[in-house]
C-alpha positions as CSV (number, residue, x, y, z in Angstrom):
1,X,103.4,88.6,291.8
2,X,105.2,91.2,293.7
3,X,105.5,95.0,293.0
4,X,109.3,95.9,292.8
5,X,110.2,99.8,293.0
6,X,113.4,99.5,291.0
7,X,115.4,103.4,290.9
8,X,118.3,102.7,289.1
9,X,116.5,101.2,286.2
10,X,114.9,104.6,285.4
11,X,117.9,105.9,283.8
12,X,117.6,102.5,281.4
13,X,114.4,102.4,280.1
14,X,113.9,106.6,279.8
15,X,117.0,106.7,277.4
16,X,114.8,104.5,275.1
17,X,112.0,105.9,273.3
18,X,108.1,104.7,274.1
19,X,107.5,100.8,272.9
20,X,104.7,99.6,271.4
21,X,103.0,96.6,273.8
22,X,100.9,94.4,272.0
23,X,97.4,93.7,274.2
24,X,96.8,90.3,275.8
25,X,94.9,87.8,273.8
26,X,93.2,85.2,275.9
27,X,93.9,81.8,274.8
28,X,90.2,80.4,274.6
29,X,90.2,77.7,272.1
30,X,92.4,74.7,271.6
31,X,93.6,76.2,268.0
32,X,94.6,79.5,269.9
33,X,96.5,77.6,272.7
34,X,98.6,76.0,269.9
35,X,102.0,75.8,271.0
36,X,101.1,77.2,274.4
37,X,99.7,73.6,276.3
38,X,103.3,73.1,278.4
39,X,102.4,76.0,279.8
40,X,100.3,76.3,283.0
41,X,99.1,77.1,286.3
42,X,100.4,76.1,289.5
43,X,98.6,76.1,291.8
44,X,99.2,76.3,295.6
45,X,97.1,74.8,298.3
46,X,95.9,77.5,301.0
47,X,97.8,80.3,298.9
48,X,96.5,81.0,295.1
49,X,98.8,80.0,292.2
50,X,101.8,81.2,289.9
51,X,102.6,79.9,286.3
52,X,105.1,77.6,284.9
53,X,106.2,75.8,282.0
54,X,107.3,72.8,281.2
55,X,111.1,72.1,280.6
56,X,111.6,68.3,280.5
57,X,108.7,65.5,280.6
58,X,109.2,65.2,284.7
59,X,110.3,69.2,285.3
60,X,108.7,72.2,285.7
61,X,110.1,76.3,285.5
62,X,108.9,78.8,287.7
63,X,109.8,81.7,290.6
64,X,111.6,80.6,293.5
65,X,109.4,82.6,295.5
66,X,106.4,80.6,294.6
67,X,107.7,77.9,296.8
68,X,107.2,80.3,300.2
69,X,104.1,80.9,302.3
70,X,102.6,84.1,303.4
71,X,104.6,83.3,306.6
72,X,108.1,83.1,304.8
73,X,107.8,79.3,305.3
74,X,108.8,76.7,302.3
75,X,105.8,75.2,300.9
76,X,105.6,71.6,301.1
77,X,105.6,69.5,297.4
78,X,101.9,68.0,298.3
79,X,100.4,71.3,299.1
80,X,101.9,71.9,294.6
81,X,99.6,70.6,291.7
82,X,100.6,72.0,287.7
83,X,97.4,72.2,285.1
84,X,99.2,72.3,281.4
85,X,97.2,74.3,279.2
86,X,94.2,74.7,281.9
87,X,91.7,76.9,280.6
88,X,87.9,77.0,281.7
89,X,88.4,73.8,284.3
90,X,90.2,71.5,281.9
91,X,93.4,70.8,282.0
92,X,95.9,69.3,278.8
93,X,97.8,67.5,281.7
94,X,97.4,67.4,285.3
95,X,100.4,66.4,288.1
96,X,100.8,66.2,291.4
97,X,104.7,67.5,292.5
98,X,106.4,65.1,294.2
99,X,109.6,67.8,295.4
100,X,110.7,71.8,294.4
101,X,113.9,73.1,294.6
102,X,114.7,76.9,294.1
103,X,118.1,78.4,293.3
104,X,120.3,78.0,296.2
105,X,121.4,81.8,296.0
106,X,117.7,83.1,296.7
107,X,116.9,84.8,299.8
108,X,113.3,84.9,299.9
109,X,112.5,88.5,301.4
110,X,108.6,88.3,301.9
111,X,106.7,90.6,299.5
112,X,109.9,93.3,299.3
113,X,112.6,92.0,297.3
114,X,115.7,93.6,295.4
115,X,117.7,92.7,292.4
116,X,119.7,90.3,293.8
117,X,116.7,88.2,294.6
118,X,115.0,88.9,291.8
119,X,118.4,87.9,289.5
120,X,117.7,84.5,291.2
121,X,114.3,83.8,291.4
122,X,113.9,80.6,289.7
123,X,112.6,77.2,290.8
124,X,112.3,73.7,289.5
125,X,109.4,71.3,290.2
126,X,110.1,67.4,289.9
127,X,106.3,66.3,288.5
128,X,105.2,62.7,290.2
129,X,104.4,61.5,286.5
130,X,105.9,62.6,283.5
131,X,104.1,64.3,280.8
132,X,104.2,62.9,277.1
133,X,102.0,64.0,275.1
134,X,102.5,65.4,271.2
135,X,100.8,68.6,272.3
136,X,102.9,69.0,275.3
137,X,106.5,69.6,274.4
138,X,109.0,70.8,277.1
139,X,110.6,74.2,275.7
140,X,113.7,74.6,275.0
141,X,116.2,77.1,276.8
142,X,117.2,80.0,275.1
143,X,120.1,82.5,275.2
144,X,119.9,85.6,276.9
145,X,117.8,88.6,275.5
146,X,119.5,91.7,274.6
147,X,117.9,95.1,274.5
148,X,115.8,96.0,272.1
149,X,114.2,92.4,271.4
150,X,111.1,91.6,271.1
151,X,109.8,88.6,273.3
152,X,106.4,87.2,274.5
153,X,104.6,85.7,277.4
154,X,102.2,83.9,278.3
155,X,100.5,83.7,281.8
156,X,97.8,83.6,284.1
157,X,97.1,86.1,286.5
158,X,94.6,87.8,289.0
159,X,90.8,88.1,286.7
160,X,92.4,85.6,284.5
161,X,92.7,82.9,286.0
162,X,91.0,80.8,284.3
163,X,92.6,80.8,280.9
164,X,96.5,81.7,279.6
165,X,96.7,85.1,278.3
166,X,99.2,85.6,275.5
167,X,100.6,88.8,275.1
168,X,102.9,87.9,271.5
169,X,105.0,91.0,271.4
170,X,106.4,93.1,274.1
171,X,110.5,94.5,274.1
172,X,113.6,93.7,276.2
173,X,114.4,97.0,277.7
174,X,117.8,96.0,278.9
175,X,119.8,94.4,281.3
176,X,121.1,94.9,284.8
177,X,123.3,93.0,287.7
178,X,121.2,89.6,286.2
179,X,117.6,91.2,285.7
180,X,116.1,91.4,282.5
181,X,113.5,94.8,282.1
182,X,110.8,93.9,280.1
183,X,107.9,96.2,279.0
184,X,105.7,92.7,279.0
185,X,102.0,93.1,280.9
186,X,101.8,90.9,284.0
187,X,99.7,91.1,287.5
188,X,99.4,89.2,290.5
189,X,99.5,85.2,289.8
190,X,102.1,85.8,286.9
191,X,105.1,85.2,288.8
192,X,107.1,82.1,287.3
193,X,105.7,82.8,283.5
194,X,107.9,81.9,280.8
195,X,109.1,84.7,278.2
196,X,110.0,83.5,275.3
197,X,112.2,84.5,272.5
198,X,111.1,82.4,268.8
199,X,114.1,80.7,267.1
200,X,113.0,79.0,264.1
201,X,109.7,79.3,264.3
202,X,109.5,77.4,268.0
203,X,109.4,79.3,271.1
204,X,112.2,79.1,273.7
205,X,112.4,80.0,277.2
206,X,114.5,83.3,277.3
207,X,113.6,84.5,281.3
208,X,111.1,84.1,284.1
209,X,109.0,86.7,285.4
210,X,109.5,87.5,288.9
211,X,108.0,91.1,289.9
212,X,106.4,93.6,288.4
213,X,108.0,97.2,289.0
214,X,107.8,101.1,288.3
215,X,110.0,102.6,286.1
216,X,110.0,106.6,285.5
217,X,106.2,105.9,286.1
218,X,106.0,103.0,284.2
219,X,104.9,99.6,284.8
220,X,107.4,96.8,283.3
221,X,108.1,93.6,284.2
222,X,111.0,92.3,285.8
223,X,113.0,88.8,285.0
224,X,115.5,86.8,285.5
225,X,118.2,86.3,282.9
226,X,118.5,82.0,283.2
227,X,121.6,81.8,281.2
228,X,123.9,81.2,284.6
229,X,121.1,81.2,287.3
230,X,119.5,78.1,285.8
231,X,122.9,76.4,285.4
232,X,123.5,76.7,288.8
233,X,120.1,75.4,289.4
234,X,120.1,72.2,287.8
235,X,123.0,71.6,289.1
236,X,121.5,72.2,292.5
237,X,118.6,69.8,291.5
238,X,121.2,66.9,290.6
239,X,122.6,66.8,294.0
240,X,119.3,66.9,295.9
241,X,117.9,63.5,296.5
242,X,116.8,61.5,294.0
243,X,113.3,60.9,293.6
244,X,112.5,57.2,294.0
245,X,113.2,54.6,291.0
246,X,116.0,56.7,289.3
247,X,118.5,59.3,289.0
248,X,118.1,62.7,287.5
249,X,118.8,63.3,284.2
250,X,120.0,67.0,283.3
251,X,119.8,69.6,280.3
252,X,121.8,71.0,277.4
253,X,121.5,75.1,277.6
254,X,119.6,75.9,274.2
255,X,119.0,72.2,273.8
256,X,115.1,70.0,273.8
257,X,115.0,69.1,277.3
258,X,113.4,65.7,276.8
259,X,116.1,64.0,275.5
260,X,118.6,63.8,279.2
261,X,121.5,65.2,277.2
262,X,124.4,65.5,280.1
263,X,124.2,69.6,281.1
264,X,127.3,71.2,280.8
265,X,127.8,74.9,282.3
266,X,129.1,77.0,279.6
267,X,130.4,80.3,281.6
């Protein structure tokens, strides 16, 4: 997770008033992780880990800048493994990551970055085995959050590592050249966690995390908003070689991802 010293969002989130944060609840039973399993950690040989989720039964979400080494160097897809739902040592799923792709309008800038990085920092992991199971659903995509909503996430993160921590309520402060202000509680290890937005009763994925920042003194969360980033993404992921024994399948915007409905960009 990188800190992100972000000036012109001050004027944004000090013409709001103070917003109750709900605390992080660690998910440390199988009836609390309900709901939560496609989510997990990725973890990064010689490096540490980030989160992600699961979007399709072969796909993975998380931060483009999970994919580069303390060097600025891409990571290699052996050095990848994703641990659904890992908490204390055992893992709902485990798979190895046969290729990552990021968004092909990131410009990884080390540990500074800016809003135009942060506005694309997504990345999409191709798992070497799918994952179906009942308890492991891919989420759905949502639409873009507006200010004032309330949204949740759940990630891991430096001294909790070991378990997802859910933190069910925390508010969309607005929006700015593509990143989303959140007042959501993340630390290092959290970048590529899901936020998600509940539509029907079922959580969808509404942004990513990608830094954390100061704001007027504040710490908040920043994110990317996926509505055209991750278009452009799977898009991006289509073209790139095909992993052997098939082509790729792509996604619906708002749509279950495990069903290879033909993605159509909606700008």
């Amino acid at each position: 997770m990188r800190q992100f010293f972000l000036a012109a969002m001050m004027a944004l989130a000090s013409a709001l008033p103070a917003l109750a944060q709900s605390d992080l609840v660690t998910l440390q039973t199988r009836q609390a992780s309900t709901g939560w399993e496609a989510v997990g950690r990725l973890d990064i040989a010689g490096k540490g880990f980030c989160t992600a989720a699961l979007i399709r039964e072969r796909l993975i979400l998380t931060a483009a800048h999970c994919l580069y080494d303390h060097d600025g160097a891409l990571i290699t897809a052996d050095r990848f493994s994703f641990r659904a739902g890992l908490r204390d040592g055992r893992a709902a799923a485990t798979r190895n990551v046969l290729r990552a792709v990021g968004h092909p309008g990131y410009i990884h800038q080390g540990d500074t970055t800016d809003a135009a990085a942060v506005a694309m920092d997504i990345a999409v992991l191709e798992l070497d085995r799918p994952i179906i199971e009942h308890r492991l659903q891919p989420y759905p995509i949502a639409d873009r959050p507006l200010a004032g909503d309330e949204v949740g996430v759940v990630s891991y993160g430096q001294g909790r590592e070991d378990a997802p921590s859910l933190q069910e309520v925390c508010t969309v402060l607005g929006r700015q050249t593509g990143v989303i202000v959140l007042t959501c509680d993340v630390d290092f290890g959290s970048s590529g966690s899901p936020v998600f937005t509940m539509r029907g009763g079922a959580p969808q994925i509404a942004s990513v995390v990608s830094a954390m920042a100061l704001v007027d003194g504040r710490k908040v969360a920043l994110g990317t908003s996926l509505e055209g980033p991750l278009h452009v993404l799977l898009a991006h992921f289509a073209d790139a070689p095909a992993r052997p024994g098939g082509g790729q399948r792509l996604i619906t915007h708002g749509a279950r991802n495990d069903i290879g409905a033909k993605f159509i960009t909606v700008d």
